[in-house]
N, C-alpha and C positions, 0 to 999 in steps of 0.2 A: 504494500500500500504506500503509495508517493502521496504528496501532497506539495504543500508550502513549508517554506520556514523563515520567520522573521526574526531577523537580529536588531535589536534596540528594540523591544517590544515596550515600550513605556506609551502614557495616557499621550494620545494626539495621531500624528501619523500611524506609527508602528500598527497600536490596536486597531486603527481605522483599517490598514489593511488587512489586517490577522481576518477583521470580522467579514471585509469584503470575500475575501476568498473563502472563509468557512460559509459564507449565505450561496456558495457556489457546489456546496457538499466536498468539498476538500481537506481533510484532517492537517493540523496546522502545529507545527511547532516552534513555541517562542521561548524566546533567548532573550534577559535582559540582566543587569550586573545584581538588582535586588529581587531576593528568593520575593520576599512578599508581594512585590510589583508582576514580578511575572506567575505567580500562583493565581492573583486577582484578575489578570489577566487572561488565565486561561480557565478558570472558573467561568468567567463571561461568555468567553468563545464557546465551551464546553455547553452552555446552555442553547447554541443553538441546532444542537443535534449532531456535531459534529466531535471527533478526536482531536483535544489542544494537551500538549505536553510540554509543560514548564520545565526551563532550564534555565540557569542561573549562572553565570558567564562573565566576566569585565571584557568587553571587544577588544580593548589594550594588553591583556594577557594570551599571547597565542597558545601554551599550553591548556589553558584552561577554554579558550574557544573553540581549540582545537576539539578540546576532550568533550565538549557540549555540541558536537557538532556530529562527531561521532556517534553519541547517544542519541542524537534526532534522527541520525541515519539507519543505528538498532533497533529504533521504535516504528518509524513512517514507511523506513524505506529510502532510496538517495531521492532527492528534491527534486518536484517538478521546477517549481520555481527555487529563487532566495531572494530574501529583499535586504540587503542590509542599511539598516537606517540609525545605525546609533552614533550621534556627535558627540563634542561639545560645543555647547551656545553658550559665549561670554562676548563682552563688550573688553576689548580692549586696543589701547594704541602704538604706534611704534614705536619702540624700546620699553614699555611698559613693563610688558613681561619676562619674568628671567628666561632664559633658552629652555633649561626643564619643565616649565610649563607648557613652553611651546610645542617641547618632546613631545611631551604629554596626550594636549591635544592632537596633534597629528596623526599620534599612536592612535587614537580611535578616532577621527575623522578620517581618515586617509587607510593607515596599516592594517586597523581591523577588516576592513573589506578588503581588503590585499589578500590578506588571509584565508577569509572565507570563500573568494574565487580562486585562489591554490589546490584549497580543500576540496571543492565541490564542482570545479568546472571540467576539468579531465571526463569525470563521470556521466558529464551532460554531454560532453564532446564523443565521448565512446559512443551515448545510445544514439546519437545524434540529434538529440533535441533539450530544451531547457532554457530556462529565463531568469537572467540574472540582473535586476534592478538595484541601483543604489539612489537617496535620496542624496537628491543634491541642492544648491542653492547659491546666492552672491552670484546673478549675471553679471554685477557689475560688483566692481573690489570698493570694500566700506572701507575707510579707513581708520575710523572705531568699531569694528571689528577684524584686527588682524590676522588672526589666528583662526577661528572662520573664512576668512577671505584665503586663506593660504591655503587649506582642510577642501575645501570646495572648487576649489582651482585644479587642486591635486585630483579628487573626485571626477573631475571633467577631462583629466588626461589620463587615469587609470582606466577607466569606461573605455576610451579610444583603442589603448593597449590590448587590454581584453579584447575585445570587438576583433579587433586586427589577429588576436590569436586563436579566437572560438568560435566567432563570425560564421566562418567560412566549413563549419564542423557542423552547423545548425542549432549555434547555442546562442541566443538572441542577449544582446547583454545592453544596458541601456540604462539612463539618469532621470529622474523627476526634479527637475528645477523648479524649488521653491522658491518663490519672488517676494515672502511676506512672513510676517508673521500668525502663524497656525492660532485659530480659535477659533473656536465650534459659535456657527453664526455669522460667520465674516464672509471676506470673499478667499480666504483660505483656511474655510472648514476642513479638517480632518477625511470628514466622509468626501465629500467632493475630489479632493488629491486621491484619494485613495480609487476612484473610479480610475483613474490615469495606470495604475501598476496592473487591474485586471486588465483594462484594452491593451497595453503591452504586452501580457502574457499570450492573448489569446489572437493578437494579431497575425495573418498570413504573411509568410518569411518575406514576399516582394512588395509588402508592405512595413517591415520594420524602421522602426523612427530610433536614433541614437539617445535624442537626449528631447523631453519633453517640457515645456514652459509652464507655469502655471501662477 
């Protein structure tokens, strides 16, 4: 049994799309760094009839991503899709932050999807199919927010890289660029983004789109 698997499963995107894909009959596995956040998380998903299995993970620790990724794979089956959506969102400016923060963030803006398409994209490349979305953002570089803008840049040239190596295998790999700030009710409600990652998945190959706007 395949499914979904979302990495950064926290309240906003993530859940928005755990839930889109499980109202699709697809058992879903979520990964986010607190055991409580992704327990409540898949308690919810769980109510709508479908299989959610909570894992518990920091994106910035590759052993321990690795080892949650592994388990979504012992439980579901290897992934139809994966969405990886866990950042960090801070406001900061140039020279602001010491370079270890900056480590820091990159490490899960940027590395932990590094990661996760190492882990999982061979395996989509073998059957020849699978969809590999990362949640991106900053079309244009804030300059109060550095560390985002540099996370998200990097997001937009990793997608490329993939693409260019899984592409061509029938593994559709692809960005959701968010333009705004996420709040249910806005013009960047949660559920709304979150229709953007199913029409990705379920798009015809001569119609695949790299990187989406929204």
């Amino acid at each position: 049994m395949a499914g979904a698997l979302v990495i950064g499963a926290g309240p906003g995107i993530g859940q928005a799309v755990a839930r889109r894909f499980a109202r699709e009959g697809l058992p879903v596995a979520l990964i986010a760094r607190s055991k409580e956040t992704v327990s409540a998380a898949a308690d919810s998903i769980g109510s709508l009839g479908v299989r959610a299995v909570p894992l518990a993970a920091d994106a910035a620790d590759e052993t321990a991503l690795r080892t949650a990724l592994d388990a979504a794979g012992g439980e579901l089956g290897e992934p139809d899709i994966v969405v990886y959506n866990a950042a960090v969102i801070r406001s900061d400016t140039v020279g602001e932050l010491p370079l270890r923060d900056h480590l820091n963030a990159y490490a899960v803006n940027v590395l932990g999807a590094l990661t996760a398409a190492a882990h999982t994209l061979p395996g989509m490349a073998r059957r020849g199919r699978g969809t590999f979305v990362v949640t991106g953002g900053m079309p244009k570089m804030w300059p109060q927010a550095v560390s985002l803008s540099l996370g998200k840049a990097g997001v937009r040239a990793l997608v490329e890289l993939l693409d260019a190596e899984y592409g061509p295998s029938g593994v559709h790999v692809a960005t959701v660029t968010v333009r705004g700030g996420v709040a249910p009710g806005t013009a960047y409600d949660p559920d709304d983004i979150a229709e953007h990652y199913w029409r990705l998945h379920t798009q015809p190959r001569e119609q695949w789109e790299r990187e989406v706007l929204h």
